[in-house]
C-alpha positions as CSV (number, residue, x, y, z in Angstrom):
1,X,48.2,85.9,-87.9
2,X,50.3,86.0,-90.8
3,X,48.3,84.6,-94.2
4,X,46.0,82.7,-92.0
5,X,42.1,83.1,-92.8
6,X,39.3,83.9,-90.1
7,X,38.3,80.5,-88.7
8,X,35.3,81.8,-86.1
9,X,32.8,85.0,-86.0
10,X,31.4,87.1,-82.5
11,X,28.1,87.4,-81.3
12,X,27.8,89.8,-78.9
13,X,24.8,89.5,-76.9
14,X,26.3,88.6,-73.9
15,X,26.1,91.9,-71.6
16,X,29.0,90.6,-68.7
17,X,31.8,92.3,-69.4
18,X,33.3,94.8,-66.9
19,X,36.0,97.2,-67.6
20,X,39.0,98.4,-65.8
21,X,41.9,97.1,-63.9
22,X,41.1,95.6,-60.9
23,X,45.2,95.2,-59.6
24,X,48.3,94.8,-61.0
25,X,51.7,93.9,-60.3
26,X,54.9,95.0,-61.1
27,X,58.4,93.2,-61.2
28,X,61.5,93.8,-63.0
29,X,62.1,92.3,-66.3
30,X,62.4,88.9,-66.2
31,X,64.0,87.8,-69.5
32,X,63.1,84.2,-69.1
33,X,59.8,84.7,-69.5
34,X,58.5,82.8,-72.0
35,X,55.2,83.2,-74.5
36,X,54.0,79.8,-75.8
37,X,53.0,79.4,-79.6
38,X,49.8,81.0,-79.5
39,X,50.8,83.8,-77.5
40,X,50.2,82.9,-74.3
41,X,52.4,83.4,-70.7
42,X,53.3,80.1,-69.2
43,X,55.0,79.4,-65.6
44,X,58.5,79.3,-66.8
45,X,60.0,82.6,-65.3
46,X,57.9,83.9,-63.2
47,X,58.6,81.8,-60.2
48,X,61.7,83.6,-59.6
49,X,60.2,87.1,-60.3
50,X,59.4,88.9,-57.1
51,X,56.2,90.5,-58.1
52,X,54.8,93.6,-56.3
53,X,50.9,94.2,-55.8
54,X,48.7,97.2,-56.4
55,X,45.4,97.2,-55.7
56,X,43.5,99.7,-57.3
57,X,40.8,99.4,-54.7
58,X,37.7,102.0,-55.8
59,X,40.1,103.3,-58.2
60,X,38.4,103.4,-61.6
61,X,41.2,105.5,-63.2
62,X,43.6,102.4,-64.4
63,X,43.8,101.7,-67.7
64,X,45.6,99.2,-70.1
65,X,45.0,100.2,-74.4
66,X,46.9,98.4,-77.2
67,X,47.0,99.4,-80.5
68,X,48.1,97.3,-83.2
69,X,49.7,99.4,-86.2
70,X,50.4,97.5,-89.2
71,X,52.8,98.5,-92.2
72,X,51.4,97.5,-95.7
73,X,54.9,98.7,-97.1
74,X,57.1,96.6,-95.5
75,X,55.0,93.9,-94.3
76,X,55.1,94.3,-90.4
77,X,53.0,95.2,-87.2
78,X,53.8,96.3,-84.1
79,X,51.3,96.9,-81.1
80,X,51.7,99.8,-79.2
81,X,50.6,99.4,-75.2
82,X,49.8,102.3,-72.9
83,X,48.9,101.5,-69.4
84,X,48.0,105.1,-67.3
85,X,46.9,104.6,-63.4
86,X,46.7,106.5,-60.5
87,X,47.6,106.3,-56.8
88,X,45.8,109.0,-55.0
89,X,48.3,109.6,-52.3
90,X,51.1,111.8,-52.5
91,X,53.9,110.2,-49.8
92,X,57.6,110.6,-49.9
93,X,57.9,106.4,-49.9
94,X,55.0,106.9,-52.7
95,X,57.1,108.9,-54.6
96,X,60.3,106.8,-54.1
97,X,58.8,103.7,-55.6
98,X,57.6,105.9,-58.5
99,X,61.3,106.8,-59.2
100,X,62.6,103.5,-59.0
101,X,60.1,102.3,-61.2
102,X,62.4,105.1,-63.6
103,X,64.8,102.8,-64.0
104,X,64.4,99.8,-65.6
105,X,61.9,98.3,-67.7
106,X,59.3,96.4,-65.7
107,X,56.7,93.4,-66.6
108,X,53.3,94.7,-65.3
109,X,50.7,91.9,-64.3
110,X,47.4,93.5,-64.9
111,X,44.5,91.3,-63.3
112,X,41.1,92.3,-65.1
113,X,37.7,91.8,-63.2
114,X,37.1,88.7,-64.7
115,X,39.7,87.2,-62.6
116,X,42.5,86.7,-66.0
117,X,45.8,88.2,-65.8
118,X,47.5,89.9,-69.0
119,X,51.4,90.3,-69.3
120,X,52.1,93.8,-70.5
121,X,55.4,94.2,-71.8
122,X,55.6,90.5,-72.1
123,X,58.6,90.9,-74.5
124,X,61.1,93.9,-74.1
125,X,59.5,95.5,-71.2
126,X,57.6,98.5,-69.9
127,X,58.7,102.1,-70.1
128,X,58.2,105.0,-67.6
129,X,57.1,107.9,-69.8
130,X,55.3,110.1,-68.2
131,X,55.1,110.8,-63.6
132,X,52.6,113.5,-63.2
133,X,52.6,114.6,-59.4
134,X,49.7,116.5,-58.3
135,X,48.5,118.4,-55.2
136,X,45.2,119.4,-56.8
137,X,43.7,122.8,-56.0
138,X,39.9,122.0,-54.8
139,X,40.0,119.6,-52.0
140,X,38.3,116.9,-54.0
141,X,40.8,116.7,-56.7
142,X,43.8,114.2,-57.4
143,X,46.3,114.6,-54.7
144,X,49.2,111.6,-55.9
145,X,50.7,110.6,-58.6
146,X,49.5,110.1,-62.0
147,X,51.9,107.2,-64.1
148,X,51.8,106.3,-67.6
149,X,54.0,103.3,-69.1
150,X,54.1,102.5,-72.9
151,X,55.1,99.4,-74.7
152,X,56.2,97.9,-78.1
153,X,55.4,94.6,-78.9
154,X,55.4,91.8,-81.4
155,X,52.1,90.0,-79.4
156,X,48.8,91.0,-78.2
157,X,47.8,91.5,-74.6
158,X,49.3,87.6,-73.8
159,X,46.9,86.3,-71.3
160,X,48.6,83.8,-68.6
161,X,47.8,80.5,-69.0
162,X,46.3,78.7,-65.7
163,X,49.9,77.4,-64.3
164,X,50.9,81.3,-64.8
165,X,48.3,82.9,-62.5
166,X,48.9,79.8,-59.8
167,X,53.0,81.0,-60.1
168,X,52.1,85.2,-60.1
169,X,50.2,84.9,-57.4
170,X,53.0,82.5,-55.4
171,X,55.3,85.2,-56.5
172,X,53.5,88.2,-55.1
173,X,55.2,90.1,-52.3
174,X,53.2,90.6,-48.8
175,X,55.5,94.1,-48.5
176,X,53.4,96.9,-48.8
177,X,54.1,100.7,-47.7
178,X,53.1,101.9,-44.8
179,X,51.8,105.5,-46.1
């Protein structure tokens, strides 16, 4: 929004907003991916991504925070991503999908409740930077794996535009483990 003034205000009365992360999907980083002018995710790319789903079911531990820090010295700002979730199962094939995702730098599809989808890592990808695995010690505790990517980005949480969501969800694979 560089030297460009306020052109709308909020009210926020309206009470329908849920929180969380309802899936997401994850696919290796597809560099022709494009945003659009106003920071938007169009079609272009994602067709020949092979995306693959998590659904977070009942799980109300995924979540996506960015953080926009901005220099006053040198005239720049960055946003910082985090995206943490947990998949309460600990599994050998579990835990090789969790290493693969080591190595590379994913896009992550996160689908919020409201039905939108939000590209993180829209730009230079995601980063692995923290695999927690856990047996728990009381039987009701986590007993998986708990995953945190980060991002650096130029753009705020792009949202896909409507032809976006129609060519993630063509692109999303039926192969899920067997655990």
């Amino acid at each position: 929004m560089a030297c460009e003034t306020i052109t709308a205000g909020y009210n926020g009365v309206c009470k329908g907003s849920v929180s969380g992360i309802k899936a997401f999907g994850i696919a290796e980083f597809n560099k022709e991916i494009t945003l659009t002018p106003t920071g938007s995710v169009n079609a272009a790319g994602i067709t020949a991504s092979t995306i693959f789903h998590y659904n977070m079911g009942v799980n109300d531990t995924a979540s996506y925070t960015e953080t926009e820090e901005n220099s006053e010295e040198t005239g720049t700002s960055i946003i910082n991503g985090t995206i943490t979730f947990d998949i309460p199962k600990l599994a050998k094939l579990l835990r090789d999908q969790m290493v693969l995702m080591s190595n590379g730098r994913p896009h992550i599809y996160i689908e919020l409740y409201d039905g939108s989808v939000v590209l993180a890592g829209a730009e230079f990808g995601c980063f692995k930077s923290k695999l927690e695995i856990l047996t728990g010690a009381k039987r009701n505790d986590l007993s998986g794996f708990k995953v945190t990517f980060t991002t650096r980005e130029n753009v705020l949480f792009p949202y896909l535009e409507a032809t976006a969501v129609t060519a993630y969800k063509t692109a999303l694979s039926d192969v899920y483990l067997d655990v």
